[in-house]
PDB file of N, CA, C and O in Angstrom:
ATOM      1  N   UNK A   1    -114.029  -1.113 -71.226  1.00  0.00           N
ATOM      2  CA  UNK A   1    -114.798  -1.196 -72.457  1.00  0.00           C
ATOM      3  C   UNK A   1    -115.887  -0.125 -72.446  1.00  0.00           C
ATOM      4  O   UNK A   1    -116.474   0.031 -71.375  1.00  0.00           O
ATOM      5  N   UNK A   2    -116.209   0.570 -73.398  1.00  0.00           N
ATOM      6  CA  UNK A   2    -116.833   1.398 -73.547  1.00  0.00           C
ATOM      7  C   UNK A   2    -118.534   1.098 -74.484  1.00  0.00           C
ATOM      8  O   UNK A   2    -118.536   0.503 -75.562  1.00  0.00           O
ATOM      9  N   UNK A   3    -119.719   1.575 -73.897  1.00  0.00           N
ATOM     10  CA  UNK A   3    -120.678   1.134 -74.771  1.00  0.00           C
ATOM     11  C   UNK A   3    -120.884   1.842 -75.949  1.00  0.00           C
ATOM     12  O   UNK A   3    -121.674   2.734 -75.637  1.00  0.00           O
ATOM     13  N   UNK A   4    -120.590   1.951 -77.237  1.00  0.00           N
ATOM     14  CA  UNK A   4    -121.083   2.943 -77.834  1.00  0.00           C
ATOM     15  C   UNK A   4    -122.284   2.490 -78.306  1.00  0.00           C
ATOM     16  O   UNK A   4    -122.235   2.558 -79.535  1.00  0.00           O
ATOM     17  N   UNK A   5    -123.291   2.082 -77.957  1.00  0.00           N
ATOM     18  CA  UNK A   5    -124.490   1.365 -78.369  1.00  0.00           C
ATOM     19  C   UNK A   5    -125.318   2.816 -78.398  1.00  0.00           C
ATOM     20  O   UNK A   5    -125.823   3.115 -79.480  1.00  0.00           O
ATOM     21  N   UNK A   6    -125.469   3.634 -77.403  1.00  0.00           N
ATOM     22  CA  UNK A   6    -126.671   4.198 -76.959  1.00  0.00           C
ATOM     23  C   UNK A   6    -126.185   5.751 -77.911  1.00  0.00           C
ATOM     24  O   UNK A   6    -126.911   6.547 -78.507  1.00  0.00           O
ATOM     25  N   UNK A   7    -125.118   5.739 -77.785  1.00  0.00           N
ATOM     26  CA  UNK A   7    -124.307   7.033 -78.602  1.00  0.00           C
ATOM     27  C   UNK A   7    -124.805   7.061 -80.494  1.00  0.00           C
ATOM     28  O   UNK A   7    -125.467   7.897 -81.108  1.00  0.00           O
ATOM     29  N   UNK A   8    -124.132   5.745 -80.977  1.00  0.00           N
ATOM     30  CA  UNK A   8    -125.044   5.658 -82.461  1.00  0.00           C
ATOM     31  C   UNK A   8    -126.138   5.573 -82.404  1.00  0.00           C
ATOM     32  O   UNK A   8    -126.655   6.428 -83.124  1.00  0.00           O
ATOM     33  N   UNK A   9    -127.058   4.782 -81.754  1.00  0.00           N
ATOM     34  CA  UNK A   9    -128.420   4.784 -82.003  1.00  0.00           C
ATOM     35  C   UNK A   9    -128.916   6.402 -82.240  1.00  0.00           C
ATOM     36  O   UNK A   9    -129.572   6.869 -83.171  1.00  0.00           O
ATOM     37  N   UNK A  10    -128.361   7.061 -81.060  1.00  0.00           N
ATOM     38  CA  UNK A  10    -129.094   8.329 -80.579  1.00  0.00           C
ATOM     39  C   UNK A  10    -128.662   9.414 -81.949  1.00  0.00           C
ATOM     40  O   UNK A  10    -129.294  10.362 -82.414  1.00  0.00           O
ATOM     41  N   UNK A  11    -127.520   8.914 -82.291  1.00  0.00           N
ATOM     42  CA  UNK A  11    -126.961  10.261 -83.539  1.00  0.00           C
ATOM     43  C   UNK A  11    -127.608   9.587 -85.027  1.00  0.00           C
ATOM     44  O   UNK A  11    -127.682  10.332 -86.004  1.00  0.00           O
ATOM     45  N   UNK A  12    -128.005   8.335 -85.118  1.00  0.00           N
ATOM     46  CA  UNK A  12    -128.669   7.795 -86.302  1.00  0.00           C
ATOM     47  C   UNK A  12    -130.323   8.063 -86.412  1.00  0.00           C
ATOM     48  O   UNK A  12    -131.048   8.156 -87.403  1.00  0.00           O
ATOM     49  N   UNK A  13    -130.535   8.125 -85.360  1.00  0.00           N
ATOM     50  CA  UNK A  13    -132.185   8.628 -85.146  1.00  0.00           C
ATOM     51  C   UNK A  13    -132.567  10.040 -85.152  1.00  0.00           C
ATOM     52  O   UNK A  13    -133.631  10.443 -85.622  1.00  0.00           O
ATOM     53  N   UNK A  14    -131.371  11.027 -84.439  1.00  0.00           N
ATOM     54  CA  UNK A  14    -131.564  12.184 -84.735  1.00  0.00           C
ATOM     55  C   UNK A  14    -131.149  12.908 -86.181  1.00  0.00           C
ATOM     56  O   UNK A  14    -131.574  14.033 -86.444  1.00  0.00           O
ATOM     57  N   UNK A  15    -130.609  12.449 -86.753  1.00  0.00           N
ATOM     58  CA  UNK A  15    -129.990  13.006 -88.224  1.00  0.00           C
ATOM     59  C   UNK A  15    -131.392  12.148 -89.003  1.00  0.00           C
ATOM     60  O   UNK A  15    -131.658  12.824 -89.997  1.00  0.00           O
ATOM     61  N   UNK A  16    -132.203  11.140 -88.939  1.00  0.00           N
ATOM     62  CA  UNK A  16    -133.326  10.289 -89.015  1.00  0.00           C
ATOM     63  C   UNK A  16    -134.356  11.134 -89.496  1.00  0.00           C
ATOM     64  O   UNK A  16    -134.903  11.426 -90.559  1.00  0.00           O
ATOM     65  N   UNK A  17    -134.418  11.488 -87.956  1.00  0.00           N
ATOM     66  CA  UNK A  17    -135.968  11.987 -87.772  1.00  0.00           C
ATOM     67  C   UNK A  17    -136.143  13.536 -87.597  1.00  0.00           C
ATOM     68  O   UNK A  17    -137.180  14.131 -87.304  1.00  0.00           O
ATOM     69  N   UNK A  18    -134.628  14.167 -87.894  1.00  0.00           N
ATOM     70  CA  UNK A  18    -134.890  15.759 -88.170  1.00  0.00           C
ATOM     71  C   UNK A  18    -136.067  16.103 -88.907  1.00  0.00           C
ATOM     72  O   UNK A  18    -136.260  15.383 -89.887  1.00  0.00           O
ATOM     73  N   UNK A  19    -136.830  16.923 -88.721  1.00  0.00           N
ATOM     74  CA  UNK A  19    -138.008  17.586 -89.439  1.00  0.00           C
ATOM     75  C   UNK A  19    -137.661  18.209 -90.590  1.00  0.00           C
ATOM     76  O   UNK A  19    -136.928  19.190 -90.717  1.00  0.00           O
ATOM     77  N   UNK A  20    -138.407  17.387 -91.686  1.00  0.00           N
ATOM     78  CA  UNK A  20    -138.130  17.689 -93.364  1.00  0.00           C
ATOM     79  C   UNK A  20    -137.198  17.244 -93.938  1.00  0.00           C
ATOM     80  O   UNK A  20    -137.293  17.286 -95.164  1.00  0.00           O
ATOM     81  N   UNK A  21    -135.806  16.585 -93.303  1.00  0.00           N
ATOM     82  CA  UNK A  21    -134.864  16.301 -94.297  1.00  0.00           C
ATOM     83  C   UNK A  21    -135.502  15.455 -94.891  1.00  0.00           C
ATOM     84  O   UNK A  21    -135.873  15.688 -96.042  1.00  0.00           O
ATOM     85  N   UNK A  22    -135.846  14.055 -94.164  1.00  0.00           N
ATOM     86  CA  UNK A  22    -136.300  12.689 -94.797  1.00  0.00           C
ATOM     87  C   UNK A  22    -138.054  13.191 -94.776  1.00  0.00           C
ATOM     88  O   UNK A  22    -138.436  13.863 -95.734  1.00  0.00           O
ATOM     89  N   UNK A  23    -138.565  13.012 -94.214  1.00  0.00           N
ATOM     90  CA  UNK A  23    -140.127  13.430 -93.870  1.00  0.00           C
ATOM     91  C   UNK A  23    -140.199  14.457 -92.709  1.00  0.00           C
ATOM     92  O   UNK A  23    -139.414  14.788 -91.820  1.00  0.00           O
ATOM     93  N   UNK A  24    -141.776  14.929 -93.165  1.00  0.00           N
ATOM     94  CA  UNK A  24    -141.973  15.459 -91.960  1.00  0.00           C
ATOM     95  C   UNK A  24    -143.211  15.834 -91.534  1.00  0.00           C
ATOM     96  O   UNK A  24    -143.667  16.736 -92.236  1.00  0.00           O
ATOM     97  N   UNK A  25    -143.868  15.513 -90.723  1.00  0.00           N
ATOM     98  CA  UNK A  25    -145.329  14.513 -89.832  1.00  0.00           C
ATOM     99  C   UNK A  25    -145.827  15.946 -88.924  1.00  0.00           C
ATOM    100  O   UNK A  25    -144.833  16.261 -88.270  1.00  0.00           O
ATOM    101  N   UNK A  26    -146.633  16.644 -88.713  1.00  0.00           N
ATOM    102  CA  UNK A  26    -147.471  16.556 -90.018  1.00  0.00           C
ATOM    103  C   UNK A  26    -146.734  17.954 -90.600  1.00  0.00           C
ATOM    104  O   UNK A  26    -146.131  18.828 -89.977  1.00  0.00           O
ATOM    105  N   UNK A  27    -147.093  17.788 -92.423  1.00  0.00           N
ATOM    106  CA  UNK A  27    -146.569  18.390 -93.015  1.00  0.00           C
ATOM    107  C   UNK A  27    -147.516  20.207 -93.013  1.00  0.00           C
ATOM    108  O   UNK A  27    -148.549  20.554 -92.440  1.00  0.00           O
ATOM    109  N   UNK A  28    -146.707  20.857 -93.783  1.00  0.00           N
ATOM    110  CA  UNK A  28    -147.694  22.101 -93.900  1.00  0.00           C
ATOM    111  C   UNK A  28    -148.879  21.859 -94.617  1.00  0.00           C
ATOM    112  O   UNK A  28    -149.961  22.294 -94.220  1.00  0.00           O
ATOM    113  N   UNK A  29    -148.751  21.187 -95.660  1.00  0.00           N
ATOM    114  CA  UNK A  29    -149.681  21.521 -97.136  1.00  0.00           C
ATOM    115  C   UNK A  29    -150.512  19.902 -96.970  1.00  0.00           C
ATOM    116  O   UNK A  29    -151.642  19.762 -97.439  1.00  0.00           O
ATOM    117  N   UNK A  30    -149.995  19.073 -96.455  1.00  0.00           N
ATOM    118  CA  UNK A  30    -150.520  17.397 -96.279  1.00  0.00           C
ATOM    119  C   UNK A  30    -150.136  17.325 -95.198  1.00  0.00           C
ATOM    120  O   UNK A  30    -149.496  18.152 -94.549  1.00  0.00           O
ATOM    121  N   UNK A  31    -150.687  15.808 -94.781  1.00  0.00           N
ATOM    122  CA  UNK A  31    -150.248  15.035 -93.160  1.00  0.00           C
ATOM    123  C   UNK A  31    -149.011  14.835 -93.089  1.00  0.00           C
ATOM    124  O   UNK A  31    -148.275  15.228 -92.185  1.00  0.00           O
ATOM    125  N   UNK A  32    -148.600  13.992 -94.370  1.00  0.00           N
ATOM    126  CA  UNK A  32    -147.351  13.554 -94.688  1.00  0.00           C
ATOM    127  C   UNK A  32    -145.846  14.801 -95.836  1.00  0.00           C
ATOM    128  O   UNK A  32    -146.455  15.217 -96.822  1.00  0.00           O
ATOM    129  N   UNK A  33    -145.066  15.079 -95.849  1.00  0.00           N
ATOM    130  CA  UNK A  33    -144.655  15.146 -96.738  1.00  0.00           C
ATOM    131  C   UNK A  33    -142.800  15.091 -96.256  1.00  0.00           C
ATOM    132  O   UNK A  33    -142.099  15.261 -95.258  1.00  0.00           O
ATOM    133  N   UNK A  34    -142.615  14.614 -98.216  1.00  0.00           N
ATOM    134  CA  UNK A  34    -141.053  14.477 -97.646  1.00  0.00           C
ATOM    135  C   UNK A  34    -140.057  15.325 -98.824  1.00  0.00           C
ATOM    136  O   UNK A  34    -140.083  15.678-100.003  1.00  0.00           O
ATOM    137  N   UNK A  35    -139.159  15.372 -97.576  1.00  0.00           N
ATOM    138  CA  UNK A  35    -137.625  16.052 -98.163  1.00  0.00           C
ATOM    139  C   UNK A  35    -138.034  17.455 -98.835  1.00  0.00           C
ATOM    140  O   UNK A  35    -137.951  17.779-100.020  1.00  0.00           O
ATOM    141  N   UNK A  36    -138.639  18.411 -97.406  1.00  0.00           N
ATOM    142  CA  UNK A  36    -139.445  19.776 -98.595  1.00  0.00           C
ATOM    143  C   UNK A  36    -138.633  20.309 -97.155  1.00  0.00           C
ATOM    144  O   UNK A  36    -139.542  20.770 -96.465  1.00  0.00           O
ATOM    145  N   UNK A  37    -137.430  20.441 -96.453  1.00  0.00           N
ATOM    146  CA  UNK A  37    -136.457  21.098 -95.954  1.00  0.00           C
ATOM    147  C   UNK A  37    -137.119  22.199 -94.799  1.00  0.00           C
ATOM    148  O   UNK A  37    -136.502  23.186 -94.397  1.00  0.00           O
ATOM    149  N   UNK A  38    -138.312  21.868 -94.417  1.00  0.00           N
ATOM    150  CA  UNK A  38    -139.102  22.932 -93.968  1.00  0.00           C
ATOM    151  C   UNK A  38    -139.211  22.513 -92.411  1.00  0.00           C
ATOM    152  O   UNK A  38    -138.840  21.452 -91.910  1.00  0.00           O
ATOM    153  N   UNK A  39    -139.836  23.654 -91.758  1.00  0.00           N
ATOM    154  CA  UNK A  39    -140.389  22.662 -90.324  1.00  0.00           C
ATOM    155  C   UNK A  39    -141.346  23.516 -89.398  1.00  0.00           C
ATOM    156  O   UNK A  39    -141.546  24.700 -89.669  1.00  0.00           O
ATOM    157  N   UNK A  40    -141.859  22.988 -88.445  1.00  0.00           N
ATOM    158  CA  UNK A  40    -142.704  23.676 -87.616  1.00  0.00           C
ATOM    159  C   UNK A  40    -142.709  23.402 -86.448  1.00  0.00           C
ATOM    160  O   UNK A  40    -141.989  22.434 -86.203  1.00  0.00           O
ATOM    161  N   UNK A  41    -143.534  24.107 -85.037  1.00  0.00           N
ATOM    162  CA  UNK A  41    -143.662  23.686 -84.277  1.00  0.00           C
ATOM    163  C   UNK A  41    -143.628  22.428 -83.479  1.00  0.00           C
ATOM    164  O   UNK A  41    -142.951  21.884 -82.607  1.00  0.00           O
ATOM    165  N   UNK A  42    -145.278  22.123 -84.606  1.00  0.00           N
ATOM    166  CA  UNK A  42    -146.051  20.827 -84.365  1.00  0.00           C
ATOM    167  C   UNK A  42    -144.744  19.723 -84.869  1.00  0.00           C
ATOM    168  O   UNK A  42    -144.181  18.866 -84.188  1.00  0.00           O
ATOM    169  N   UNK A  43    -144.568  20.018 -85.980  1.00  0.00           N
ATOM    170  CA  UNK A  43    -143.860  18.937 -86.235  1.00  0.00           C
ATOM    171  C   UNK A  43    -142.873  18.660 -85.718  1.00  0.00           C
ATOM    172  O   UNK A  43    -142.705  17.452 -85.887  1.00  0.00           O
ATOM    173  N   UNK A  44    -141.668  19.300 -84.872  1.00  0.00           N
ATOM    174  CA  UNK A  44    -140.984  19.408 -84.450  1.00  0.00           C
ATOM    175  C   UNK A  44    -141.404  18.405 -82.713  1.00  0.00           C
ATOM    176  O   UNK A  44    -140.637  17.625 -82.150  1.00  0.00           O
ATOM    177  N   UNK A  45    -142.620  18.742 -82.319  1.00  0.00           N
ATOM    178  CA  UNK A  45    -143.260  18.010 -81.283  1.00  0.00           C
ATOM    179  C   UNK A  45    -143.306  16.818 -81.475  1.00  0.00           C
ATOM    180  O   UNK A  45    -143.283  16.037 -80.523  1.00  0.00           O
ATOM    181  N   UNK A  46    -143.391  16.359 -82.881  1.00  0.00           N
ATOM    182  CA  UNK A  46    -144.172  15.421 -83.128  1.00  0.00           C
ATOM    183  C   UNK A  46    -143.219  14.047 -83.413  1.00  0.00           C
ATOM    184  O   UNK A  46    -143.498  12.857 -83.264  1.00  0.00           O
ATOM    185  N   UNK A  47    -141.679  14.866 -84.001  1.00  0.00           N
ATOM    186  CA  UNK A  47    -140.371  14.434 -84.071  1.00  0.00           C
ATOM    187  C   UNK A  47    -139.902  13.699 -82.244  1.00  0.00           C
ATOM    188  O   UNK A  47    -139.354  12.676 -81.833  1.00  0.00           O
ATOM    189  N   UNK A  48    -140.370  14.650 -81.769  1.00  0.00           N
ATOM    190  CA  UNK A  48    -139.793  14.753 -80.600  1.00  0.00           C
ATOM    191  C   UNK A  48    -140.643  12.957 -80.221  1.00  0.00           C
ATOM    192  O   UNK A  48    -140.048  11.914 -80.493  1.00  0.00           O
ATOM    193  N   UNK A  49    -141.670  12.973 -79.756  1.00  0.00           N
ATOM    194  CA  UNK A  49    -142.215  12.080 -79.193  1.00  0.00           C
ATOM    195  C   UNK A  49    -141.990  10.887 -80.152  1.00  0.00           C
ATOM    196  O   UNK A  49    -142.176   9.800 -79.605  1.00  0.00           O
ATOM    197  N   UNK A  50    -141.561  10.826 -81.720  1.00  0.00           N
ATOM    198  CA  UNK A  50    -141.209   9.434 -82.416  1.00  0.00           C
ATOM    199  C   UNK A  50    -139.974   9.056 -81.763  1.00  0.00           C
ATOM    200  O   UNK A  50    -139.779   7.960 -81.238  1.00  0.00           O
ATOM    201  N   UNK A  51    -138.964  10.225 -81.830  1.00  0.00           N
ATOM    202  CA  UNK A  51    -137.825  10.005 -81.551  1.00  0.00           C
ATOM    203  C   UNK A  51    -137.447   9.321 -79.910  1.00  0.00           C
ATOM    204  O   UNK A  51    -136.478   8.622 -79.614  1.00  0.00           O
ATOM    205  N   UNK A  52    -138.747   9.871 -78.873  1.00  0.00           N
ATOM    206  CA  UNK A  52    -138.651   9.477 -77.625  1.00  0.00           C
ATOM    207  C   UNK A  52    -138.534   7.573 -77.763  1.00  0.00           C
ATOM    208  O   UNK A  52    -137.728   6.692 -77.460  1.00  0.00           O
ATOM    209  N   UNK A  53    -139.863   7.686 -78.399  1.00  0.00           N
ATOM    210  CA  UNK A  53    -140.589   5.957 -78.309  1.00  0.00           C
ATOM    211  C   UNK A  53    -139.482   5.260 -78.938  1.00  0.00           C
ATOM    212  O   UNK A  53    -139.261   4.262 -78.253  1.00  0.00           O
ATOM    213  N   UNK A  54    -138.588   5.325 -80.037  1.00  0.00           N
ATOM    214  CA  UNK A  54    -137.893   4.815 -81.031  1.00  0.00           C
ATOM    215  C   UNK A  54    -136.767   4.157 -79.730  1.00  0.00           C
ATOM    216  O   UNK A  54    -136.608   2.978 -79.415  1.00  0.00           O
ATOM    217  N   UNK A  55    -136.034   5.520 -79.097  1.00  0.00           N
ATOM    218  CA  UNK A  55    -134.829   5.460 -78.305  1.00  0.00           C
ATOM    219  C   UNK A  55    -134.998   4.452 -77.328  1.00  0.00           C
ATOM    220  O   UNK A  55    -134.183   3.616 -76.939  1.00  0.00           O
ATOM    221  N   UNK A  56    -136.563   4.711 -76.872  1.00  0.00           N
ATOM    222  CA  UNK A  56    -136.643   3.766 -75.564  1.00  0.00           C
ATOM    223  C   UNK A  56    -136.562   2.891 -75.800  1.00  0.00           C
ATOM    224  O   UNK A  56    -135.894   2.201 -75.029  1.00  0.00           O
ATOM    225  N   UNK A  57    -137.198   2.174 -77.105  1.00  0.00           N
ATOM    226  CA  UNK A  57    -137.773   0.779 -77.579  1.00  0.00           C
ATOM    227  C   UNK A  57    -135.902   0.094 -77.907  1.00  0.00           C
ATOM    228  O   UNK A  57    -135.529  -1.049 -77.639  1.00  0.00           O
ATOM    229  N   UNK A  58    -135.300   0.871 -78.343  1.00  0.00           N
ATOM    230  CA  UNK A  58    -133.979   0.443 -78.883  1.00  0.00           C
ATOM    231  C   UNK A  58    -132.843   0.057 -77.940  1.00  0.00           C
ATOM    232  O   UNK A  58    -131.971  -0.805 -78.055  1.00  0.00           O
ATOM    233  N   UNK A  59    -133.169   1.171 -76.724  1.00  0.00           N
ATOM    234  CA  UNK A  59    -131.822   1.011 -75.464  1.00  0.00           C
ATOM    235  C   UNK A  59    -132.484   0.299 -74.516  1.00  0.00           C
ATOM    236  O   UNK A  59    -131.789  -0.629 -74.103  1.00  0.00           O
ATOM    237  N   UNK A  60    -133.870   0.391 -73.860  1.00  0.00           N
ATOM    238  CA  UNK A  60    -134.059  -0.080 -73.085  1.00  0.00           C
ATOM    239  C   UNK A  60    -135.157  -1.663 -73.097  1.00  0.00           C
ATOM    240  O   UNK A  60    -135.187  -2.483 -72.180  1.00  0.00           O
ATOM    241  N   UNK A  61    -135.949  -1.735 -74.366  1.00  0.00           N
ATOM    242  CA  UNK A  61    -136.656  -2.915 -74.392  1.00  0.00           C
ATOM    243  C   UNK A  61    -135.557  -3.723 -75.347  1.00  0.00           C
ATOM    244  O   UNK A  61    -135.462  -4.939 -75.181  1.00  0.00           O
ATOM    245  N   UNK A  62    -135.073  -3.341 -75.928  1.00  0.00           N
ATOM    246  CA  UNK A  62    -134.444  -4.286 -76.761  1.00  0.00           C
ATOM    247  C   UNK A  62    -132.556  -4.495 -76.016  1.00  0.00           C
ATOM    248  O   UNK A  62    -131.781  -5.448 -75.937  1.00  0.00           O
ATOM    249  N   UNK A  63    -132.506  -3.268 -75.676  1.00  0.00           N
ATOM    250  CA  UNK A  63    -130.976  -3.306 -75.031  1.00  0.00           C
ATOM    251  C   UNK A  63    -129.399  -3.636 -76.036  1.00  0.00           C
ATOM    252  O   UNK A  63    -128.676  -4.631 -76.084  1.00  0.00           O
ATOM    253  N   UNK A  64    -129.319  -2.046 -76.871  1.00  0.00           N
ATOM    254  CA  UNK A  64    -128.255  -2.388 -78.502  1.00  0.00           C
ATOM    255  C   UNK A  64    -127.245  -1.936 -77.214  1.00  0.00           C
ATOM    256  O   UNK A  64    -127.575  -1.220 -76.268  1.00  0.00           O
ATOM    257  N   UNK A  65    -125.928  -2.556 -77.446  1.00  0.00           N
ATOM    258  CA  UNK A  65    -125.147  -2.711 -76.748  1.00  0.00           C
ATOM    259  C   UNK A  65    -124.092  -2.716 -78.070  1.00  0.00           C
ATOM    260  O   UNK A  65    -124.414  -3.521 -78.944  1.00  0.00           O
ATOM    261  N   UNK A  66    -123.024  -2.019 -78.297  1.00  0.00           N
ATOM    262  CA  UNK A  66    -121.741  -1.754 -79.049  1.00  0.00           C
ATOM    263  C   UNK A  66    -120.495  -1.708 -78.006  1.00  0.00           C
ATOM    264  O   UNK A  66    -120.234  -0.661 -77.413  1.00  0.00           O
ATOM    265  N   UNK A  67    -119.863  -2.699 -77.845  1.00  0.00           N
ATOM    266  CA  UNK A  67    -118.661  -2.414 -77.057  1.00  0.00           C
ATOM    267  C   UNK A  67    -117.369  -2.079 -77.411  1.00  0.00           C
ATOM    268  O   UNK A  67    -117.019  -3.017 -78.128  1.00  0.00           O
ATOM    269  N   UNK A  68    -116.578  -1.404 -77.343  1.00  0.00           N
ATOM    270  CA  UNK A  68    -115.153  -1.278 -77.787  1.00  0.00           C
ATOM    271  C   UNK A  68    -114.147  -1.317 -77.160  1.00  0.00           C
ATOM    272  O   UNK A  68    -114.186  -0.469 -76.268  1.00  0.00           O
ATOM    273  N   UNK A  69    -112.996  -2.033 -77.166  1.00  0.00           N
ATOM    274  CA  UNK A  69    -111.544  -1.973 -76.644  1.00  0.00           C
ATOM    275  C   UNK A  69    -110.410  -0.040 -76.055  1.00  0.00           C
ATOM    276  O   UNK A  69    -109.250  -0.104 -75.649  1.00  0.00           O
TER     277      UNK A  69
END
């Protein structure tokens, strides 16, 4: 049996939390802004460390488990 638990989480959070598609933290022009296709450094950092906390909280405190035949 195979887990695909950790595989979706990880490809639903990254297509998620890409910088600018949906939002993007902090923005150029505001803190916030969304779906303006753009990106930066910072924000790109900033992706990085939501995306860290999100993954951990999902595979390892909560433990999503998908099994398949």
């Amino acid at each position: 049996m195979a887990d695909w638990g950790p595989v979706i989480i990880a490809v639903v959070l990254f297509v998620l939390l890409s910088p600018g598609l949906l939002i993007q933290l902090p923005g150029r022009g505001r803190v916030v802004e969304f779906g303006n296709m753009q990106t930066s450094g910072l924000s790109i950092l900033v992706h990085t460390i939501i995306f860290f906390a999100l993954i951990t909280i999902f595979l390892i405190a909560i433990g999503v488990h998908i099994y398949t035949d």
